[in-house]
C-alpha positions in Angstrom: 0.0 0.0 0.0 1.1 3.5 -0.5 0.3 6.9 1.2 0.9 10.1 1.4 2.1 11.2 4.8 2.7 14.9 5.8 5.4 15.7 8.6 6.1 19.6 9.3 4.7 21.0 5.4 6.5 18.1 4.1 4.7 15.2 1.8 6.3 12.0 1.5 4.9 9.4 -0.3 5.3 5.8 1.9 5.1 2.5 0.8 4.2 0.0 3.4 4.6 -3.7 2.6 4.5 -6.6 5.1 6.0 -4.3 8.1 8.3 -2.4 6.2 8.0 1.0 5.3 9.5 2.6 2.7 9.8 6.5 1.7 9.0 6.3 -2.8 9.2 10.4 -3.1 9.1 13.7 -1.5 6.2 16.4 -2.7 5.1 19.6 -1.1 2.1 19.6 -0.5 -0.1 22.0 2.0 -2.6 20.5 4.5 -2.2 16.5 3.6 -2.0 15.0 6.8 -2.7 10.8 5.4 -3.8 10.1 2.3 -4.3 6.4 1.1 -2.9 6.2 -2.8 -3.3 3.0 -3.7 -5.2 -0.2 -2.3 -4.0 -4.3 -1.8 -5.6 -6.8 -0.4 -3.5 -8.9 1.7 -4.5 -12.1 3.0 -3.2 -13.0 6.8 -4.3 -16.2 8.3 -5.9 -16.4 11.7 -3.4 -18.5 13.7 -5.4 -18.1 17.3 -7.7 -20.9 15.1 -5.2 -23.1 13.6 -4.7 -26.4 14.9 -2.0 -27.4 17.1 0.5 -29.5 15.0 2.8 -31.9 16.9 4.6 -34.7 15.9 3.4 -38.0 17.4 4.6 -40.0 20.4 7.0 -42.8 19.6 7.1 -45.5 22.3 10.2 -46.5 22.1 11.4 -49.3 24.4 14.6 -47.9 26.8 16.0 -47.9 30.3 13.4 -47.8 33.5 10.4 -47.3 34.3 8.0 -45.6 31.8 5.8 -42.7 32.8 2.6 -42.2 31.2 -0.3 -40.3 30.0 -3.4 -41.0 32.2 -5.2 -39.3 29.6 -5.2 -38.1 26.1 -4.5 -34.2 26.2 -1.5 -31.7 25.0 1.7 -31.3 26.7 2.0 -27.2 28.2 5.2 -28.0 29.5 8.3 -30.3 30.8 9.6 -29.6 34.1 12.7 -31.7 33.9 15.5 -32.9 31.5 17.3 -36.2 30.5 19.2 -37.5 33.6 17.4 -35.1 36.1 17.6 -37.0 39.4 13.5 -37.2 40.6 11.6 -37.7 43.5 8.4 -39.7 44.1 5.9 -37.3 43.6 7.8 -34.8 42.1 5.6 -32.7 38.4 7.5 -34.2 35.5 5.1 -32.6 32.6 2.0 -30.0 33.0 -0.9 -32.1 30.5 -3.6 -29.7 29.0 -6.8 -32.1 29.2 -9.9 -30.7 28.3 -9.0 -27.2 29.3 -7.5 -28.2 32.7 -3.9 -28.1 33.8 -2.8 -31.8 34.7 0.3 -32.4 36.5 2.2 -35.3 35.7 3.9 -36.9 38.4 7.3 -39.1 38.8 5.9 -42.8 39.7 9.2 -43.5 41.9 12.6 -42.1 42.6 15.3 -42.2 40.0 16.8 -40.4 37.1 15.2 -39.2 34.0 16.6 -41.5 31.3 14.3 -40.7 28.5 11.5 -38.3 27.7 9.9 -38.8 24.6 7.8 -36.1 24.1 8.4 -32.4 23.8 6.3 -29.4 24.4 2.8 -29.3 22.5 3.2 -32.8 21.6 -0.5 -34.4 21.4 -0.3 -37.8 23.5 -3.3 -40.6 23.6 -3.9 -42.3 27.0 -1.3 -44.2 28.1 1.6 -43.2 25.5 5.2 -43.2 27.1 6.0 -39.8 28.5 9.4 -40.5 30.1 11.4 -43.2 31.2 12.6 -43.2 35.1 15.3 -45.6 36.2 
């Protein structure tokens, strides 16, 4: 799009495009504060309604114990990293479940010696979250 802006008597004609703005020419011209030149149509999707993509849960056999989703839901965060000594108890993952914050607790104590999922990964009821050794 292009306009005509006026700053202290002085026209400049502005080309906007994609959140960049660029100054075409320089006009005098009395009493113009904005004037729209020329019309586009841009199209820019809604992203608050796309879908959440995420790449699905492998359940991989490995070392210890596995954690896992008591429900299907989305994964808001991870609380811990590989070899991350744990507690009984302690939140592992926070699971989005029908609009509820789940936390996700370590079964036993150990170390983390595998998590198999990352952040907004979709998981099913019982897929392997983590393995605990």
């Amino acid at each position: 799009m292009k306009y005509i802006v006026t700053i202290n008597d002085n026209s400049y004609e502005v080309e906007v495009e994609r959140g960049k703005a660029t100054i075409v020419g320089t006009d005098e011209v009395a009493n113009v504060v904005v004037q729209k030149v020329e019309t586009a149509s841009i199209s820019v999707p809604d992203i608050t309604k796309q879908p959440v993509t995420a790449e699905p849960v492998t359940n991989t056999v490995g070392e210890g114990e596995p954690l896992k989703a008591p429900m299907p839901g989305a994964i808001l965060d991870i609380l811990v990293t590989q070899g991350d000594k744990v507690k009984e108890g302690d939140i592992i993952f926070i699971l989005e479940a029908m609009k509820m914050e789940n936390d996700i607790m370590a079964t036993k104590d150990g170390v983390v010696t595998q998590i198999l999922v990352t952040k907004g990964t979709l998981v099913a009821t019982n897929d392997v979250l983590a393995r605990i050794q």
